[in-house]
Structures are given as C-alpha cells and as structure tokens.
C-alpha positions as CSV (number, residue, x, y, z in Angstrom):
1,X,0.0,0.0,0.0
2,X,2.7,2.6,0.8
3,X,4.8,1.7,-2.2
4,X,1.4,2.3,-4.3
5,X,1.1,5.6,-2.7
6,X,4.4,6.5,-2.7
7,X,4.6,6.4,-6.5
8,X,1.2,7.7,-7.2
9,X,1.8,10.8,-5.2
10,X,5.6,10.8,-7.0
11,X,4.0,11.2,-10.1
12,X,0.1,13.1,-9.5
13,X,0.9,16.0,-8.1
14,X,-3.0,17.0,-7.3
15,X,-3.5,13.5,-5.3
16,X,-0.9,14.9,-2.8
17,X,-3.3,17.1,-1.7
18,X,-6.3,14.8,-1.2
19,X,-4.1,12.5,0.5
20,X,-3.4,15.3,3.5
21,X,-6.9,16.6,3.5
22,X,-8.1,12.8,4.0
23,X,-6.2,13.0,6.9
24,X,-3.3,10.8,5.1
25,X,-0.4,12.6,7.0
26,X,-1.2,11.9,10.3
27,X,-1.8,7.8,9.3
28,X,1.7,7.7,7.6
29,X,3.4,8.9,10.6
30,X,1.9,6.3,12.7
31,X,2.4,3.6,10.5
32,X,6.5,4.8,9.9
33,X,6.6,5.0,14.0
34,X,4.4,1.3,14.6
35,X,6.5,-0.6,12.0
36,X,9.7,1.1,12.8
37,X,12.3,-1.7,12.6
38,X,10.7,-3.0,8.9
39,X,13.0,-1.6,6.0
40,X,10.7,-2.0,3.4
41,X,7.7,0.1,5.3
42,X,10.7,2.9,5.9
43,X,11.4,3.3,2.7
44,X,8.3,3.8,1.1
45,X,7.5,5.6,4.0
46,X,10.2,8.3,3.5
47,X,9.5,8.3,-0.2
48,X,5.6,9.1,0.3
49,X,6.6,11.7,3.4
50,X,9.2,13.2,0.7
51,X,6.7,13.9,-1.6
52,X,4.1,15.2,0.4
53,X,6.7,17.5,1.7
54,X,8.0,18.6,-1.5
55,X,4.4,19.2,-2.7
56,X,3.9,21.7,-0.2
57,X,1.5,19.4,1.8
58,X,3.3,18.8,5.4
59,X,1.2,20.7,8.0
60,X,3.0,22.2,10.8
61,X,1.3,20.7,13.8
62,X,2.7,17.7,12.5
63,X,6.6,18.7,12.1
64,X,8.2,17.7,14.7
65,X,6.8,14.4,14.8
66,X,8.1,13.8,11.1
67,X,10.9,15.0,12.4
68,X,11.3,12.2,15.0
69,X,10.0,9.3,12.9
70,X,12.9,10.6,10.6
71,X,15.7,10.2,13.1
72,X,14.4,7.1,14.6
73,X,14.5,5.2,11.0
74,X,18.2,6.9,10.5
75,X,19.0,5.3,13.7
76,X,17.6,2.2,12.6
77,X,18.6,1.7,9.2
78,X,22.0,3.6,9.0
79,X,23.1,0.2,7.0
80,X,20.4,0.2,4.3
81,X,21.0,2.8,1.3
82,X,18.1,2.7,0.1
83,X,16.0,3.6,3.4
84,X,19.0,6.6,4.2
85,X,18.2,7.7,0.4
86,X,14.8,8.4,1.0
87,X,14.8,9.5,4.5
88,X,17.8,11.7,3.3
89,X,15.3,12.9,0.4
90,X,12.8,13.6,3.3
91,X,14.8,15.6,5.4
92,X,15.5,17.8,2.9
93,X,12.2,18.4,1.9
94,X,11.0,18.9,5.4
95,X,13.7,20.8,6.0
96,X,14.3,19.7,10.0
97,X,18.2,19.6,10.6
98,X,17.1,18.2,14.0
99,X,16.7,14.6,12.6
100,X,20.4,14.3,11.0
101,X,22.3,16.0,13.9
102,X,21.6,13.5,16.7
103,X,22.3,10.3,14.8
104,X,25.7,11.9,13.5
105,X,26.8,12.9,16.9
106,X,26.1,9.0,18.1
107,X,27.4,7.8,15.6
108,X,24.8,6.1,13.6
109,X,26.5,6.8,10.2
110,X,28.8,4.1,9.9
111,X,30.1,4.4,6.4
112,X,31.6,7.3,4.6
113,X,29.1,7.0,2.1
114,X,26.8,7.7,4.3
115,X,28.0,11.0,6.3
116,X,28.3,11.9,3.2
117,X,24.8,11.8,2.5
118,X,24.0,13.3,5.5
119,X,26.0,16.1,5.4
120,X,25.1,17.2,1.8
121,X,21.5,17.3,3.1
122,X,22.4,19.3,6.3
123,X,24.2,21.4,4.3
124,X,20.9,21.7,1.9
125,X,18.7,22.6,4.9
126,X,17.8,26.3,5.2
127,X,19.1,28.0,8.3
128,X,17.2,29.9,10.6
129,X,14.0,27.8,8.5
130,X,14.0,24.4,10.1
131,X,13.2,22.8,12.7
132,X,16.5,22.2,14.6
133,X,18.3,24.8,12.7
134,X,17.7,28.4,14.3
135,X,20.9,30.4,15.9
136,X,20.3,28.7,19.3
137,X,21.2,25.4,18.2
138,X,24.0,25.8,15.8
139,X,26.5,24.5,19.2
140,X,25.0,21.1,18.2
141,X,25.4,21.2,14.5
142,X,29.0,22.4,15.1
143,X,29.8,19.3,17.6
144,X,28.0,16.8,15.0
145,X,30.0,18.0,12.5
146,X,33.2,18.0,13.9
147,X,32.6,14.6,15.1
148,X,32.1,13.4,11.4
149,X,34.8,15.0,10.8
150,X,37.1,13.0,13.7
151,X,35.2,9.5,12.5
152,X,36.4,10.0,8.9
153,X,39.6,12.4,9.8
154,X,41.0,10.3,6.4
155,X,38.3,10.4,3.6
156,X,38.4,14.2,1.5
157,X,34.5,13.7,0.5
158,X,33.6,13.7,4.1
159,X,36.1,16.6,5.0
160,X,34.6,19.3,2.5
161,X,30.7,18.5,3.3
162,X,31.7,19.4,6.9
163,X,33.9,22.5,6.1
164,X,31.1,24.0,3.9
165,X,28.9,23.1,6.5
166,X,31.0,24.8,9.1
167,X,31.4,27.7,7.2
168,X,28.2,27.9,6.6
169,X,26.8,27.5,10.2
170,X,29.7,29.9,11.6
171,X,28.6,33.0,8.6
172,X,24.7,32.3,9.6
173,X,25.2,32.6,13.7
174,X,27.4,35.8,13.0
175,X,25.4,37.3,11.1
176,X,22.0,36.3,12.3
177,X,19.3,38.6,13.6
178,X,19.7,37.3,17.4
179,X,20.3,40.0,19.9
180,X,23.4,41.0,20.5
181,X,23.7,38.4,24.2
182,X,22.7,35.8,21.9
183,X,25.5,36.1,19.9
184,X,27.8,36.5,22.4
185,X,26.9,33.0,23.7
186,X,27.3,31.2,20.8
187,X,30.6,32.6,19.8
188,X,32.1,29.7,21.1
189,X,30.6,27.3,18.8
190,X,31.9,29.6,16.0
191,X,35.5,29.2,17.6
192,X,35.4,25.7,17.6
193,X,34.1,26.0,14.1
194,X,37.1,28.2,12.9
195,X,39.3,25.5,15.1
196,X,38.4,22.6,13.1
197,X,39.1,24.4,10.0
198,X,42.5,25.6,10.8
199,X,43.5,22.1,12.0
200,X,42.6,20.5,8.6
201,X,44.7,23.3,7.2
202,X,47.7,22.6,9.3
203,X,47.4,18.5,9.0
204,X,46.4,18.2,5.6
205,X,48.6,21.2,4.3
206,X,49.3,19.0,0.8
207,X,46.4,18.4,-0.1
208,X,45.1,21.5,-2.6
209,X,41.8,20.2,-2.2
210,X,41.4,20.4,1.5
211,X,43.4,23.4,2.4
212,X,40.8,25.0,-0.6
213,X,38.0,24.0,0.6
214,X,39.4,25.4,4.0
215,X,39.8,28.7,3.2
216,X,36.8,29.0,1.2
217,X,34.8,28.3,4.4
218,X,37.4,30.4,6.7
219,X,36.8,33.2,4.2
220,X,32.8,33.1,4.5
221,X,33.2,32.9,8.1
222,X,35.7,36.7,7.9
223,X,33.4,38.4,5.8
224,X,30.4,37.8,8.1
225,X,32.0,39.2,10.9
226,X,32.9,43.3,11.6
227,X,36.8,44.5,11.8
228,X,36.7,44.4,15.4
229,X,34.9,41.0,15.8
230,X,37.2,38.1,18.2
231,X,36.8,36.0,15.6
232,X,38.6,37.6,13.3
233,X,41.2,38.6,15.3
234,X,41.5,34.9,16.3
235,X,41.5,34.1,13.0
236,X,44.0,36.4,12.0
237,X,46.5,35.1,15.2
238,X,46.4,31.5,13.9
239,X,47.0,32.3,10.4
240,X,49.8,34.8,11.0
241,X,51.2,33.5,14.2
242,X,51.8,35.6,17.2
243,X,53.1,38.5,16.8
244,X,53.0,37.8,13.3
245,X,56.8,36.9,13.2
246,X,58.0,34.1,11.1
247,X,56.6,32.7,7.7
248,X,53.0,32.3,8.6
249,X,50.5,29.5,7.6
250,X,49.1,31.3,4.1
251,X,52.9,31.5,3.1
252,X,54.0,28.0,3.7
253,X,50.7,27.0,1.9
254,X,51.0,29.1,-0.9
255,X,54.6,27.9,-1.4
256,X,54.0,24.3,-1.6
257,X,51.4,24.8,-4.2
258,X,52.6,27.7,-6.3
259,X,51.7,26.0,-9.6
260,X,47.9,25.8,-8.5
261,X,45.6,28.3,-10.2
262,X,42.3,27.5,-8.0
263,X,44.2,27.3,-4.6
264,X,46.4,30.2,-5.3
265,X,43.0,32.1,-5.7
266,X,41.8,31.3,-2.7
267,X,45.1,32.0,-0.7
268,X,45.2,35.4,-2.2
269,X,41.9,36.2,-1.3
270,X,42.1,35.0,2.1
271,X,45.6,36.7,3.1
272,X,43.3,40.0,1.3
273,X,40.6,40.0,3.7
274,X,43.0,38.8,6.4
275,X,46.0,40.7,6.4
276,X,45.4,43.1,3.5
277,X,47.2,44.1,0.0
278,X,50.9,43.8,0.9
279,X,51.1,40.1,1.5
280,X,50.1,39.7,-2.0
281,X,52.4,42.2,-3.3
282,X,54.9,40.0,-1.8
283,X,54.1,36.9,-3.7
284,X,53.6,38.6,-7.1
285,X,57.4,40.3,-6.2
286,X,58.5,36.5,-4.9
287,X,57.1,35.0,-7.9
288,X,57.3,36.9,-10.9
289,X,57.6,34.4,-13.6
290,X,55.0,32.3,-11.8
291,X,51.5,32.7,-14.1
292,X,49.8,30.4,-11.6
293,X,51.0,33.4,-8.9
294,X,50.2,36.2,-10.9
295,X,47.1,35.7,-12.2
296,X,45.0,34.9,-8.9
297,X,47.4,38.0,-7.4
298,X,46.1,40.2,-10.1
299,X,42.0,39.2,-9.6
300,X,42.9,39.3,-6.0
301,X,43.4,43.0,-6.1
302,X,40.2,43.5,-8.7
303,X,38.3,42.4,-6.3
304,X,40.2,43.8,-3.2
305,X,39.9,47.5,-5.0
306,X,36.6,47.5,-6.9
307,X,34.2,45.7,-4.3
308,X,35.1,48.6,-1.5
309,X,34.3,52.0,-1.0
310,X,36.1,52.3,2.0
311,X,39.5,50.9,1.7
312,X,41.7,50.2,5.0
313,X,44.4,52.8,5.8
314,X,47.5,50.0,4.5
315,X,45.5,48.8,1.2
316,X,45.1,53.0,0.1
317,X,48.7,53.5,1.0
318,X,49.9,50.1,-1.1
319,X,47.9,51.8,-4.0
320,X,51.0,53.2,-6.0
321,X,53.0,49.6,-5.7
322,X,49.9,47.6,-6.5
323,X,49.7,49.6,-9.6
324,X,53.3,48.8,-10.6
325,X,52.9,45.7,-9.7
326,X,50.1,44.7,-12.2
327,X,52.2,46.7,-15.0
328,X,55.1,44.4,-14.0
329,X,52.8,41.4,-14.5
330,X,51.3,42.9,-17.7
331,X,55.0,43.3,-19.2
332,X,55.9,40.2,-17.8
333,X,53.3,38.1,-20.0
334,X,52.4,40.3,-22.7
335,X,50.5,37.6,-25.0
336,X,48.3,36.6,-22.3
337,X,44.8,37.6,-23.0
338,X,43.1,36.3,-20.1
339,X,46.0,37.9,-18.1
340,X,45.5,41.0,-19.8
341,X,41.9,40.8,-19.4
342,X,42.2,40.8,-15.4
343,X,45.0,43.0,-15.4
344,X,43.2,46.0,-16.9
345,X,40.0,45.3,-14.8
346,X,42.6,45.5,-11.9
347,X,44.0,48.9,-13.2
348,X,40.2,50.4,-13.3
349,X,39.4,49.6,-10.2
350,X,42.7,51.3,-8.7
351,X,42.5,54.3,-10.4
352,X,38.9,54.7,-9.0
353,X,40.9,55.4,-5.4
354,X,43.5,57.6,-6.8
355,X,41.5,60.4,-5.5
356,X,41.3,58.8,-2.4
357,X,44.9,59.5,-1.8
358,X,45.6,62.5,-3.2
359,X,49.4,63.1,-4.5
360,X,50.3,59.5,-4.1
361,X,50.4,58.5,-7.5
362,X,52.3,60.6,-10.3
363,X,51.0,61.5,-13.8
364,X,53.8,59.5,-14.8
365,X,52.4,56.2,-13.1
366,X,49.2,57.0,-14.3
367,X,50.1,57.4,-17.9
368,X,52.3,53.9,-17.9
369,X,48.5,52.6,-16.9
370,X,47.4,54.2,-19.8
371,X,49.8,52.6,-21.8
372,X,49.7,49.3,-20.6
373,X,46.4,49.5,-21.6
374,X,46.4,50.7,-25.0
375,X,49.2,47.8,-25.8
376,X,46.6,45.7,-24.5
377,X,43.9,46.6,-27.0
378,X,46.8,46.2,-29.6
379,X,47.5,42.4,-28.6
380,X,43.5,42.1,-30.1
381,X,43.5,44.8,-32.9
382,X,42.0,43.6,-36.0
383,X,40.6,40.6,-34.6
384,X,36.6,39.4,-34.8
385,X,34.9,39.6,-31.8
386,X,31.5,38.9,-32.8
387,X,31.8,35.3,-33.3
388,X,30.2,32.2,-30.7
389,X,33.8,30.9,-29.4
390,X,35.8,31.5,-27.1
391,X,38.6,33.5,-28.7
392,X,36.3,36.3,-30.2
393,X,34.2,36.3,-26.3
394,X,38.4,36.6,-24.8
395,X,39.0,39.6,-27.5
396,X,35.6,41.4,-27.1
397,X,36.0,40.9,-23.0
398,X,39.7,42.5,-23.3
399,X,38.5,45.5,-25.7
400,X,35.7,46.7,-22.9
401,X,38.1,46.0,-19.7
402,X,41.1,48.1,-21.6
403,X,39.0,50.8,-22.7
404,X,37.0,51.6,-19.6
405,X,40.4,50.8,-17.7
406,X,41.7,54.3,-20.0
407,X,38.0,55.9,-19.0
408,X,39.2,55.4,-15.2
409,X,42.5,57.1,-15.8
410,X,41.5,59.8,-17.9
411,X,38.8,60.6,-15.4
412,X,41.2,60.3,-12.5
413,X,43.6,62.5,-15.0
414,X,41.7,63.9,-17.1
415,X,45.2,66.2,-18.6
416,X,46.2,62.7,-19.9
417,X,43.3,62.5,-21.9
418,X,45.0,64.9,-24.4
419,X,48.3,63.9,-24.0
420,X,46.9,60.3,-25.1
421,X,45.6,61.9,-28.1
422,X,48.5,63.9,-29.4
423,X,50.7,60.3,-28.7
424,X,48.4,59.2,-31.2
425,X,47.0,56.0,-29.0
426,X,43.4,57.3,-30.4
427,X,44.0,54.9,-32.9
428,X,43.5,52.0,-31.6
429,X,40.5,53.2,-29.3
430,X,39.3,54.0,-33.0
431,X,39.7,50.1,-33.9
432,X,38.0,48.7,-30.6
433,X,34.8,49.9,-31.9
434,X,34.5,49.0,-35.4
C-alpha cells in the first residue's frame, strides 16, 4: 500500500493534496513510527513523506513528529541505502536539521558514504527555516559536525561536506538577527568551528583540495563578521602566528602549491581580507615568472579595489606599488589575454581610489597605466569579436576592460586624456569599436 502511494503521489501532483486533507499525513506517521524496525515500510514511507513534503503538503502541527519518525528510522537503518536515500530525500524536503544531527553525533553513520549523504543534506537545509536549525542550536550542529569529521579524519569527501557546513553554520550565527547576548553566547561554537578548520589546514597542508575548501569556508566565516569581531582577530593570530613573526601559515601554503591556479585564488583572497594588499604584493614580487601566482594575485586586487568604497588605511597607501605591480605582470606576459583581461580590470578599479589618496600617485604612473592599456587593445586589434567561441568572447571581453580601464585614468587625470591623443594611441581606441 505505501509503495502504491508512494509512486502515485511521486507522479500526481494533485493527489498529494487529497491524501493530506483525507487526513493521510497523520496515518503515515503512525504507520513509519508502529513498523519502525521493517525496512521496506521505511522506505516507502520516506518516499511518500518526501513527496508530500516537497508538494507543499506537510502541516506544521505535524513537524516535529516527522521530524522524530525521521531520526528514529536513520538510527535504525544507518546500514540500508536505500531507506537513508529516502529519509535523506525527506529531510531535505522537510527541512528539519534536527533529525540528522543526533544520529551523527552518536554515531549512527557508519560508512563514509553515508556521512556523506547526511552532510550534503544538512548542508541543503535552510538555516534559521528548520526545525532544529535556528541560531540557538548551531552549538549542536557544530559538535555533530566535527565529530564526522574525527570519524572519517581520512576520507576528503567527508572533510569538505563538513567544512562547507562549518562555514556555513559559523557565517549564519554571525550574522544572524539574534540579539546581540545571543550572539555573544554562541561565539564559542563559532570558535570551535574556525578551530576545526584551521587544523585541517595545518594537517592536511598537501592536499590543494582540502586546504581550498578550508579557506573557502574560513573566508565566508571573515566576511560575516565586523573588523573588530574576536573571531577575526583569532582568526588572524592563527594564520599569522603571534606577533606575526616568522613565515605564517598562508605563506607556507602558498609555497607548496605555487603552480595551482584555484588554490592560489583562494590563498590570495584570504591573506586579502586577512591581512590586507601587501602580502600579495609580496608573492607577485616573490614569484614573478610564476602565471599560476600572478594571475590569482592580479584578480585578487580587482576584487580587493573595486568591491570597497572604504578601503583600509595600509591597502590606500599600497595603491601606488599595487599599480606597478600589475604593470610588472602585464609586461611580464604580454600575449596573455586572459591575463591582460584581469589586469586591466585590476588597473580600473585602482585608479577609481586615486582620489582617495591624493598626490600619491604621479602623472607618470598613471600614464604607464594608460599605456599598458592601450598595448593591451593592440594584442587584439584587428581581430573578430562577434563570433560564438571562445577566442572572439576573450577579445571582445579584453577591448571593454582596456577601454574603460583608459576611461578610469583619464577621469582620475583627465590632462592625460590629451596627451593620449596627441601620442596618437586614439587609434586603436578607433579600432576597438569598429
């Protein structure tokens, strides 16, 4: 009978509906909770509950109940995939975290397989939404999470569901709408959050893939919290080191994977938001023939210049060597497009804070922008950029970052604008927009 239901509501949408005004949810529940120990019964069970959820159908009175039946067959069944399928499908659906955080924190989840599972779906389940999941009980998330993560301390699929998890959780409690005391009381779980994180990043420090997945979460966690937040100060301590003497953590990292595009990406955004501009100045000066270094460096910046009005007092005064900087990588790989793409995109967004710091930066620094730019709309003069491939979307996508890179300067400068024209660089500007 439930496996007749189970498809029929799967597939007739409108007979989800009947079924709960019959009074259908209610019987379900106590036929799941009477016949809990029989897989078969379970499964379809989950299935039909999935879909009544999913259609919009489950009635609140009836949550947390659902909720219990749901956790009850996890514990149960942890060994049959097909059950955890469903009741994984069901959870979701339902969205109550409460029925996969108590069987992970005992333990129920024997394989990797299935943490898995149950991680993706905690990490699907809308916080501050479900039942289980407002600020007040992110503590016992955190604890079920890091627990998966001490069960299966060896397997990398298990290790990133629970660092985007912890990110997650840590971002939502610091930036949720609890009062302020609130807040304060669950910093700890935040801290043991940020812990976790930082210890996969010290013990697994050769693996790309986990330290990246590490400082994606670490860098969701920063970014929810103000300057003058603990957590980013604590934060900031274990990545720098007391004092901040020695080679800290970001450096040692980024050394040992220096050839890795994505990682180095992540590592130069982190030390950004982190530390600030000149760490990153340092790498680009450290490894100058190094694309893999000085591409990520150079969309670092973009992003560290153009997504703030209000820069910090270090990143304004770095302006005039972050400039000459992304010159130096422009020269460096002149045939680059994509390079030259990001590098001009970098130069706009600089020379939008020029006037932020006024006298810093010479005419002559702001010409050899210009410049830089023009020589990159000459690496793409002539060429098609109206076709569907790649190579006419690179040269139409370097034409619009060059030319409003020269709008930027000329309105930071506007005197350059005519000493562009009488160096005769109108030209090219002609060619971008035939």
């Amino acid at each position: 009978a439930l496996e007749l239901l189970a498809d029929l509501m799967m597939e007739i949408v409108d007979m989800r509906c009947d079924f709960s005004d019959l009074g259908g949810l209610p019987w379900l529940l106590q036929v799941m909770e009477a016949n809990a120990h029989h897989g078969r019964i379970q499964l379809y069970g989950c299935k039909l509950l999935s879909a009544l959820c999913w259609g919009g159908c489950l009635v609140e009175a009836h949550m947390s109940k659902a909720v219990m039946v749901l956790e009850r067959c996890f514990v149960q069944h942890e060994a049959e995939e097909c059950v955890l399928y469903w009741a994984f499908w069901a959870v979701q659906q339902l969205n109550g975290a409460r029925a996969l955080v108590n069987p992970m924190r005992n333990g129920c989840f024997k394989t990797a397989s299935a943490m898995v599972a149950a991680l993706k779906s905690l990490s699907a389940v809308k916080l501050g939404e479900s039942d289980g999941a407002c600020a007040e009980d992110m503590p016992a998330v955190v604890d079920a999470v890091v627990h998966a993560m001490d069960m299966f301390s060896e397997r990398f699929d298990v290790l990133y569901e629970a660092m985007a998890v912890l990110g997650h959780v840590a971002a939502f409690v610091l930036g949720s709408s609890a009062c302020a005391s609130v807040r304060q009381q669950l910093l700890p779980c935040v801290e043991v959050a940020v812990k976790a994180l930082l210890h996969v990043m010290v013990t697994r420090s050769s693996d790309a893939c986990s330290v990246q997945s590490a400082c994606v979460a670490l860098a969701g966690i920063i970014e929810s919290c103000p300057e003058a937040s603990p957590v980013r100060a604590s934060i900031r301590a274990a990545l720098l080191g007391r004092g901040g003497e020695g080679e800290h953590l970001l450096a040692k990292i980024s050394a040992a994977h220096v050839s890795n595009d994505s990682l180095q990406m992540e590592l130069m955004w982190l030390n950004g938001i982190v530390i600030g501009v000149g760490p990153i100045l340092q790498q680009m000066a450290q490894h100058s023939a190094s694309h893999a270094v000085q591409l990520p460096a150079i969309r670092t910046l973009a992003l560290l210049y153009g997504e703030r009005i209000e820069l910090e007092p270090a990143d304004l005064a770095s302006l005039p060597s972050a400039l000459q900087s992304v010159l130096a990588a422009m020269r460096r790989f002149p045939e680059n497009i994509i390079l030259q793409q990001h590098a001009c995109y970098s130069l706009c967004a600089m020379a939008e804070h020029v006037a932020d710091v006024p006298g810093s930066v010479s005419d002559e620094a702001l010409s050899q922008c210009a410049v830089a730019a023009v020589e990159a709309l000459r690496l793409v003069q002539g060429r098609c950029d109206g076709r569907q491939d790649s190579a006419s979307y690179n040269a139409l996508y370097l034409r619009k970052e060059a030319t409003r890179c020269i709008v930027a300067i000329c309105a930071a400068r506007p005197s350059l604008s005519r000493w562009l024209r009488e160096s005769g660089l109108q030209d090219v500007l002609a060619d971008a927009l035939r």
